[in-house]
C-alpha positions as CSV (number, residue, x, y, z in Angstrom):
1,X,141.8,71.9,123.5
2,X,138.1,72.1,124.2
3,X,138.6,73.7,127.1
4,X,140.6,76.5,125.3
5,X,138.2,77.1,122.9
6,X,135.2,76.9,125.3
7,X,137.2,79.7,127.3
8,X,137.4,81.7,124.9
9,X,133.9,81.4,123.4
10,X,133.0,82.4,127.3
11,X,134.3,85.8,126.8
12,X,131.8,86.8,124.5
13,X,131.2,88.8,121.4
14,X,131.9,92.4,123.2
15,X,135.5,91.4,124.0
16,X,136.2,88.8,121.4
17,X,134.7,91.0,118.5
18,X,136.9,93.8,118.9
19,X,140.3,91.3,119.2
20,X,139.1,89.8,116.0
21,X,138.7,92.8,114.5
22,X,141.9,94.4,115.6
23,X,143.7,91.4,114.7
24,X,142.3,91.0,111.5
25,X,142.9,94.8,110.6
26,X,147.1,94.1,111.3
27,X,146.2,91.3,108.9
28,X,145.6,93.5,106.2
29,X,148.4,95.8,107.1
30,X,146.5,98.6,109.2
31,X,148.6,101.1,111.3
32,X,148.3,99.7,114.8
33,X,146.8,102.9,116.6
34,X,143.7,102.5,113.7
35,X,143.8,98.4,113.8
36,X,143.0,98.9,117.5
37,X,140.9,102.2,117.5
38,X,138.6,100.0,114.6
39,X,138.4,97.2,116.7
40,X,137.2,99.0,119.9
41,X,134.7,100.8,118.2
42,X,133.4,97.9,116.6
43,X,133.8,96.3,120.4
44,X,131.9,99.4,122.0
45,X,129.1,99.8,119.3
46,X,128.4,95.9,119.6
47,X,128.1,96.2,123.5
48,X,126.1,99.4,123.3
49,X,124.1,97.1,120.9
50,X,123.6,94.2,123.4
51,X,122.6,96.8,126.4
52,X,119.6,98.3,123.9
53,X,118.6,95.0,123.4
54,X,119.0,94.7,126.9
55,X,116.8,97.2,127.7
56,X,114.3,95.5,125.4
57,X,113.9,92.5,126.6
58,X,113.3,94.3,130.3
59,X,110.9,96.1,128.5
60,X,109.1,93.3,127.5
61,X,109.6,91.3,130.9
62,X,106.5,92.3,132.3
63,X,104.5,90.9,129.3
64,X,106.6,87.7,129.1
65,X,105.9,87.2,133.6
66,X,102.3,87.3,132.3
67,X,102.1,85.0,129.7
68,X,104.4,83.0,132.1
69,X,101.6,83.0,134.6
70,X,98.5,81.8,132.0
71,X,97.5,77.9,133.1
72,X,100.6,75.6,131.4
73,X,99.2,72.5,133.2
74,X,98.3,70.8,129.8
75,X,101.5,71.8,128.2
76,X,104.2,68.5,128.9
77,X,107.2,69.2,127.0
78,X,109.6,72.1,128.1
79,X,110.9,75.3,126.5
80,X,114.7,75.1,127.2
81,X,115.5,78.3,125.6
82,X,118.4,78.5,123.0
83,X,121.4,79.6,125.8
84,X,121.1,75.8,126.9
85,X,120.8,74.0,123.7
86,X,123.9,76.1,122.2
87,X,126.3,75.6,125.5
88,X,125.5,71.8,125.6
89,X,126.7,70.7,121.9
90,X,130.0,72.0,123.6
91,X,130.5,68.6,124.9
92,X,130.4,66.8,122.0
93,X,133.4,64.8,121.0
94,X,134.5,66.8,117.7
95,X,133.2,70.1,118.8
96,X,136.7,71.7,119.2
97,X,138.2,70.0,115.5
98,X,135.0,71.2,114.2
99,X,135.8,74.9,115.1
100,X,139.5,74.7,113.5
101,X,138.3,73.0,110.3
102,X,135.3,75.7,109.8
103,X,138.1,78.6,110.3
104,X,140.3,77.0,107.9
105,X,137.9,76.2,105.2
106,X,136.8,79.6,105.2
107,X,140.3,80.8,104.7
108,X,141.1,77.9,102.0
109,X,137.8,79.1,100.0
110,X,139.2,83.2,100.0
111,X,142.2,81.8,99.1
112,X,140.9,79.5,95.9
113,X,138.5,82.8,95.0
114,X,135.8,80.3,96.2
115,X,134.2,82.7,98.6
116,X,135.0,86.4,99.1
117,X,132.8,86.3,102.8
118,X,135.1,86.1,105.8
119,X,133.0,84.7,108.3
120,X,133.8,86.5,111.9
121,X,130.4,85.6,113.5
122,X,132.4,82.8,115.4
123,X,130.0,83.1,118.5
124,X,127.1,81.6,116.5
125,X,129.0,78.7,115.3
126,X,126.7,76.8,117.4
127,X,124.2,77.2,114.3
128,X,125.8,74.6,112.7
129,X,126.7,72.9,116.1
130,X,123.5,72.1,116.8
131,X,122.6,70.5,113.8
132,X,125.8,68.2,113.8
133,X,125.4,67.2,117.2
134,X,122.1,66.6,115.8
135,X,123.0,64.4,113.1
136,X,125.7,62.5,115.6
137,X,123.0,61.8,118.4
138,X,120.6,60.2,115.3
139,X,123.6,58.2,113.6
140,X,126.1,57.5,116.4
141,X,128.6,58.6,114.0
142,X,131.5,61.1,115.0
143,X,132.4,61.9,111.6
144,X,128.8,62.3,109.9
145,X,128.6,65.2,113.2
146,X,131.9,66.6,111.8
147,X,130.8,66.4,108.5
148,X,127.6,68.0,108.9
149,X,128.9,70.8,111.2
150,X,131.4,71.6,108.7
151,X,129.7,71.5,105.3
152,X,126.5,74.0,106.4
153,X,129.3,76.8,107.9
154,X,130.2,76.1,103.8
155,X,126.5,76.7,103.1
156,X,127.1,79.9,105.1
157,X,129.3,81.3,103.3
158,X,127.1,80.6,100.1
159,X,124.2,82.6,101.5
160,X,126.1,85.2,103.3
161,X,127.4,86.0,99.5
162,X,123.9,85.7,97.6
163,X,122.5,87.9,100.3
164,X,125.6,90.4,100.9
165,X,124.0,92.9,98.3
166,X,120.7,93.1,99.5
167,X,122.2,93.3,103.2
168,X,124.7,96.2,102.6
169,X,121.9,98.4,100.5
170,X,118.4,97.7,102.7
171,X,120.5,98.1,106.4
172,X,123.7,100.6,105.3
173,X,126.0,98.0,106.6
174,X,128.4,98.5,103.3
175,X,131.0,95.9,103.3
176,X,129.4,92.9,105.4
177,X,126.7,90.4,105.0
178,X,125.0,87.9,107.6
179,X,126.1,84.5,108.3
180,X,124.1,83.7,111.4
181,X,123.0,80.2,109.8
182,X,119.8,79.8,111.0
183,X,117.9,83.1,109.8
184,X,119.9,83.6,106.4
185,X,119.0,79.9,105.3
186,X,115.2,79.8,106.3
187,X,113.9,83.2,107.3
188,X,115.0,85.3,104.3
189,X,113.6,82.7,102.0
190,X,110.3,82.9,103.6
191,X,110.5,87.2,103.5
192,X,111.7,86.6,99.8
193,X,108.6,84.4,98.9
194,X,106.1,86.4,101.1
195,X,107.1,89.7,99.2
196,X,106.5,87.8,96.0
197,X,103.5,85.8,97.1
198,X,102.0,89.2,98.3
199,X,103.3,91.4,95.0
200,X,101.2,89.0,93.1
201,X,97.7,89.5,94.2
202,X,95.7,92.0,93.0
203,X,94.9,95.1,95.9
204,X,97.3,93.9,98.7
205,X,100.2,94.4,96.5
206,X,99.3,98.2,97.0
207,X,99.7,98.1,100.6
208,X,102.9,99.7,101.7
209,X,103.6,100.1,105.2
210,X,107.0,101.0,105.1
211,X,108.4,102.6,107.8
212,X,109.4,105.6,105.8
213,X,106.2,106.0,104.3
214,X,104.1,105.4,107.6
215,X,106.1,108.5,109.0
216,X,105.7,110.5,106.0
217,X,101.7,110.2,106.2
218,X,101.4,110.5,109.7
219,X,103.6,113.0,110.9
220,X,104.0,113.3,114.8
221,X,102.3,109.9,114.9
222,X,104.7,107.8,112.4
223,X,108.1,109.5,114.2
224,X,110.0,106.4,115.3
225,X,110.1,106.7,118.9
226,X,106.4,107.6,118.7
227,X,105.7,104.6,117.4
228,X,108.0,103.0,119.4
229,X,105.7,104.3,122.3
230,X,102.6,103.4,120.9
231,X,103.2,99.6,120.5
232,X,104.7,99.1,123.4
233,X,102.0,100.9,125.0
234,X,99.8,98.6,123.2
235,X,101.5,95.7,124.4
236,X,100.9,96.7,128.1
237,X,97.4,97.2,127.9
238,X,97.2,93.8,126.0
239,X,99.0,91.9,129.0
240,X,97.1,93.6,131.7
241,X,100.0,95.9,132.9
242,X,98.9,98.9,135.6
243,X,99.3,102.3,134.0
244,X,102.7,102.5,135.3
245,X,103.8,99.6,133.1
246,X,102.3,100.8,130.4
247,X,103.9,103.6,130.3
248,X,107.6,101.6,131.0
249,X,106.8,99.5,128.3
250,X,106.2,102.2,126.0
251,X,108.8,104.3,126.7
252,X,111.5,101.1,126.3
253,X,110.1,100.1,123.2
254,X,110.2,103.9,122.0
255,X,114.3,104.1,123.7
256,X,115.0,100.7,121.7
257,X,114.0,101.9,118.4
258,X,116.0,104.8,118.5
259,X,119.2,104.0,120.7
260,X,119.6,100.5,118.0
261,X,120.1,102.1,114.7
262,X,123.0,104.8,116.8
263,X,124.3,101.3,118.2
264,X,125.0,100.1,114.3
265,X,126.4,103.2,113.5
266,X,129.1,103.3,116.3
267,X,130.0,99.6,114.9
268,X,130.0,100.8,111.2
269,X,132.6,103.7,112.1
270,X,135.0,100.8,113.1
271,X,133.8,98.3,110.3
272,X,134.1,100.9,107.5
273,X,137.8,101.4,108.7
274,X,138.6,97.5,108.7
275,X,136.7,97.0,105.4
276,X,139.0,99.9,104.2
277,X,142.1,97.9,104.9
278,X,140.8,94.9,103.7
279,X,139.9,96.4,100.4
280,X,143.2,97.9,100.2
281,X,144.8,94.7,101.1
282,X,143.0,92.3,98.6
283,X,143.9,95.4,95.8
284,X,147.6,94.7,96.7
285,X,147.4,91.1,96.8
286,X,145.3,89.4,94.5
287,X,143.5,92.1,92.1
288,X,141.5,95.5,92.3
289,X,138.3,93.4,91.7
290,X,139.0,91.0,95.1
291,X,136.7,93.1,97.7
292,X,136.7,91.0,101.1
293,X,133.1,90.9,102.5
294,X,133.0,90.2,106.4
295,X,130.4,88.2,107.7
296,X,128.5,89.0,110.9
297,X,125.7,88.8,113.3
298,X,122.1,89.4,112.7
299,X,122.3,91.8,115.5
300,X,123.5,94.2,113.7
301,X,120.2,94.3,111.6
302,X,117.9,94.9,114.8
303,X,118.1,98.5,114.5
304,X,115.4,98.3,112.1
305,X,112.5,99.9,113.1
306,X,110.0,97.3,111.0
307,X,112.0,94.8,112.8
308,X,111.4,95.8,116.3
309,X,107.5,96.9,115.5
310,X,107.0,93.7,114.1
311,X,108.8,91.8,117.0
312,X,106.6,92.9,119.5
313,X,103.7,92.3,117.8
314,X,104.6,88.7,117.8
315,X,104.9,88.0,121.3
316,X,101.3,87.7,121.5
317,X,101.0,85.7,118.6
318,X,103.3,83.0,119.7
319,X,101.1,82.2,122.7
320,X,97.9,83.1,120.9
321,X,99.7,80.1,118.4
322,X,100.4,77.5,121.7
323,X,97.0,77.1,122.2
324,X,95.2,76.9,118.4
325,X,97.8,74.8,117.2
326,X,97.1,71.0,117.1
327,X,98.5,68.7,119.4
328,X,100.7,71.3,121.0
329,X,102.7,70.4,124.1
330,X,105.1,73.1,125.0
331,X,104.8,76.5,126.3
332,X,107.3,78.5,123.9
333,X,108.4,80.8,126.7
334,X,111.9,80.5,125.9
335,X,111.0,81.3,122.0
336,X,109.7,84.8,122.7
337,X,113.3,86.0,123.8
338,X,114.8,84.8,120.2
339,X,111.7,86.7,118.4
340,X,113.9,89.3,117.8
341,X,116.3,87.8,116.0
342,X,114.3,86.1,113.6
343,X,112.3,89.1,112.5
344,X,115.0,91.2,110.9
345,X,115.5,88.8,107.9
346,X,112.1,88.5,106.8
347,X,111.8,92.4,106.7
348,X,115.1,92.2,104.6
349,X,113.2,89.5,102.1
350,X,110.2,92.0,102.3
351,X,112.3,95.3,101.5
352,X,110.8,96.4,104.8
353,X,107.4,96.8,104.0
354,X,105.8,96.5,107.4
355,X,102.5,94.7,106.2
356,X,104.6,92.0,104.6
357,X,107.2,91.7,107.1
358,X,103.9,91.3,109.8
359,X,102.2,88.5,107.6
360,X,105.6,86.5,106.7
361,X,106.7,87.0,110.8
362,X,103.4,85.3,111.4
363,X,103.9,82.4,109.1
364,X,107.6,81.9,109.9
365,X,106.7,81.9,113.5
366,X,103.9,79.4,113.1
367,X,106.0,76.8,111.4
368,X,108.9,77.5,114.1
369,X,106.4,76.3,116.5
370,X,104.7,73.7,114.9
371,X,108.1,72.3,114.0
372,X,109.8,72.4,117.5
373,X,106.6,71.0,118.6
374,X,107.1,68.1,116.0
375,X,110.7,67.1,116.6
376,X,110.9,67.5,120.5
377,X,111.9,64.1,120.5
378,X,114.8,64.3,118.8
379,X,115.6,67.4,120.3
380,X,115.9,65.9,123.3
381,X,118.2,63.1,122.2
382,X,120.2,65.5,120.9
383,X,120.2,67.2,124.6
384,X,121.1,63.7,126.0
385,X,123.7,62.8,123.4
386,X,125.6,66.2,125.0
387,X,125.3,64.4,128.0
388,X,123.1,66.9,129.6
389,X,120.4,65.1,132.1
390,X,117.0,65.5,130.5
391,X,113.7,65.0,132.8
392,X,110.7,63.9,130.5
393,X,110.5,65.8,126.4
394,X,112.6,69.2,126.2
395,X,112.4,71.1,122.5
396,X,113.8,74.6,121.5
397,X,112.9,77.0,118.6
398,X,116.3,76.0,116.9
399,X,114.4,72.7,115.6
400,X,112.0,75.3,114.4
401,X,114.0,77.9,112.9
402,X,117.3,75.7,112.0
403,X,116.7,75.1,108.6
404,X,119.1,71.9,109.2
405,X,117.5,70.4,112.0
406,X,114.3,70.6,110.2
407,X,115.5,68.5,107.4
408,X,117.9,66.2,109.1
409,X,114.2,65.3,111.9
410,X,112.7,64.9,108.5
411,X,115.0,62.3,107.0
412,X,114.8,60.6,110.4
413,X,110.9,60.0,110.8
414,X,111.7,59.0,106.8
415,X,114.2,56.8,107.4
């Protein structure tokens, strides 16, 4: 059955997005033809999405190949990168029951009224993966794995509701919330407290960066792609890139933040259909005041422009962090690639003002990298438990930005 489900994990979000979708809109008793057009534009927006983030990443390359190159000799515990930590908890023994029982708890809690989030973001179920296998490789236990797995895709659901409102009305994404674990349980919070920490004190509550408001003042200078240009630009000239790479850099960062936010929108035109029949369909079945909320990837969130700004401004500071940070022993190479997808969230808790989305990024990523600096050695016992054949201390950002692993390393060095 593993096999199965590992199969069909492997086809990935652009072609098992749009079959969920479609599949879920003849759920709710959509006309085929729409159930299918919803679900391919859904499927087409999402890959669009991927290929813009695509194109940043290779816009950042450059940067990344130099920080690559700076003297690592000192630096003894390796940067796995999160592709190879999520495809090993594959392997564990309840992986596949885990997967059917966090599909069928979700449907049980609609059902009761319990929950009204339908969590489709099945391609990150290795957020709570993780920490199970986690929790198995620390107690030897297949069912406190199980158990753990299964309870925080509950926890989910929890946040994914709390945070649904602020979600649909800061990003447009009406009738969907996040339920990517990891950032909604740990990197909201900290946006949440910095914006509140930061409203508090006298003269920097008055600084407002917001994107909106930058433009406004600046005119040609705060346009988006401008921007976009500018910090890329800057980023070149930081990382000793010849003018032609400069000028690459700039102009991907500038394509980025204005191709991402036309990605979402190609998605939205396929979501707002299914959320459509889904609203329809919960009027029908169990009251006009049942609306069905799906839950999705943070992805869709990286079209924000204080996002991406902020993103690239934190490459730097991860490195700058690897060597002022005591008694660190990993190189977080593999951590700038996830940057991205941490960012978005915090600007959400900060209402997008770009100051406090900077200053809470730069917290959030210190204790990411203190922490996965902390718990490399249980993040490698998880990698062995998997079965995967680890040389020496490996560690990954997910013990830094996993809310879960955080606490269940914690209760281990306690206990």
């Amino acid at each position: 059955m593993l096999e199965v489900i590992q199969s069909i994990m492997d086809l990935g979000a652009v072609v098992m997005l749009p079959l969920v979708m479609t599949i879920l809109g003849l759920v709710f008793r959509m006309k085929v033809g729409k159930a299918v057009k919803a679900g391919l534009m859904i499927g087409i927006g999402f890959a669009g999405l991927q290929l813009v983030i695509g194109l940043l990443m290779t816009s950042v390359e450059p940067a990344i190949t130099y920080y690559k190159g700076l003297d690592t000799a000192g630096f003894t515990t390796v940067d796995v990168g999160w592709a190879a930590m999520g495809a090993s908890v594959w392997s564990v023994p309840f992986a596949a029951l885990a997967i059917l029982l966090i599909v069928l708890v979700n449907l049980l809690m609609i059902a009761l009224k319990w929950t009204n989030v339908l969590n489709v973001d099945i391609w990150n179920y290795i957020h709570f993966l993780i920490p199970g296998t986690l929790a198995y490789a620390l107690t030897g236990s297949f069912w406190v794995g199980l158990i753990v797995t299964v309870v925080l895709s509950v926890v989910s659901l929890v946040v994914g509701r709390i945070i649904a409102p602020y979600w649909q009305k800061y990003y447009g994404l009406e009738g969907t919330t996040c339920t990517t674990f990891s950032f909604i349980t740990l990197a909201w919070p900290v946006g949440v407290l910095v914006d509140k920490v930061i409203g508090s004190i006298p003269g920097l509550k008055k600084i407002d960066l917001s994107m909106d408001k930058v433009g406004d003042r600046l005119g040609f200078f705060g346009d988006t792609a401008i921007i976009g240009l500018l910090v890329g630009a800057f980023l070149g000239v930081l990382t000793g890139q010849p003018w032609q790479g400069v000028l690459t850099m700039g102009m991907g960062i500038a394509a980025t933040l204005v191709l991402l936010p036309r990605m979402v929108s190609v998605m939205m035109e396929g979501l707002s259909a299914v959320g459509t029949g889904a609203h329809e369909f919960m009027k029908r079945r169990v009251g006009k005041d049942r609306e069905l909320t799906i839950g999705m990837d943070v992805a869709l969130a990286l079209g924000d422009p204080t996002a991406i700004t902020t993103t690239v401004l934190m490459i730097p500071l991860a490195i700058l962090y690897a060597f002022i940070i005591p008694g660190m022993t990993y190189f977080p190479v593999g951590l700038l690639t996830v940057i991205v997808y941490m960012v978005p969230m915090i600007s959400l808790g900060c209402r997008g003002n770009l100051f406090r989305t900077i200053v809470g990024s730069a917290l959030f990523l210190l204790f990411v990298q203190f922490a996965a600096n902390l718990f490399a050695p249980e993040a490698t016992e998880m990698m062995r438990a998997t079965g995967v054949q680890v040389d020496g201390v490996v560690t990954d950002g997910f013990f830094g930005f996993n809310l879960a692993n955080v606490v269940i390393s914690t209760l281990n060095r306690i206990f």
